[in-house]
C-alpha angles and dihedrals in degrees: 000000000000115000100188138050120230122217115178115189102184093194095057095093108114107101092237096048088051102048089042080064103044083050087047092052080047102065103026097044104018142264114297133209111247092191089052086072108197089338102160097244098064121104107220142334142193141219137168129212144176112252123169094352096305133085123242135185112241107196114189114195126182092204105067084201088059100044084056102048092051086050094056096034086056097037081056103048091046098039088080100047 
């Protein structure tokens, strides 16, 4: 059984544009408990990692409403860049 939902946006890998992201899960989702690792009652979490030679944002939420509404609100705000 998975409790969490993953969403990977490869092009999230600036700093800022990452940490804009963690604040906006913040706000929107909660604040989450970065010692807790991957404990089941916490709401969402994020990691980067190199793949391919290129680094890429992985977002975990709990809620899949949540999960969904972060992918849209980011494809939104880089589409444009």
């Amino acid at each position: 059984m998975r409790i969490y939902t993953k969403v990977v946006i490869p092009w999230l890998y600036r700093n800022k544009e990452y940490y804009a992201a963690r604040k906006w899960c913040i706000r929107t989702v909660g604040a989450s408990n970065s010692k807790a690792a991957k404990d089941p009652g916490r709401p969402w979490y994020a990691k980067r990692q190199w793949v391919h030679g290129c680094q890429e944002s992985r977002f975990y939420f709990r809620n899949p409403a949540h999960a969904t509404m972060f992918q849209l609100t980011w494809a939104k705000e880089f589409r444009q860049t």
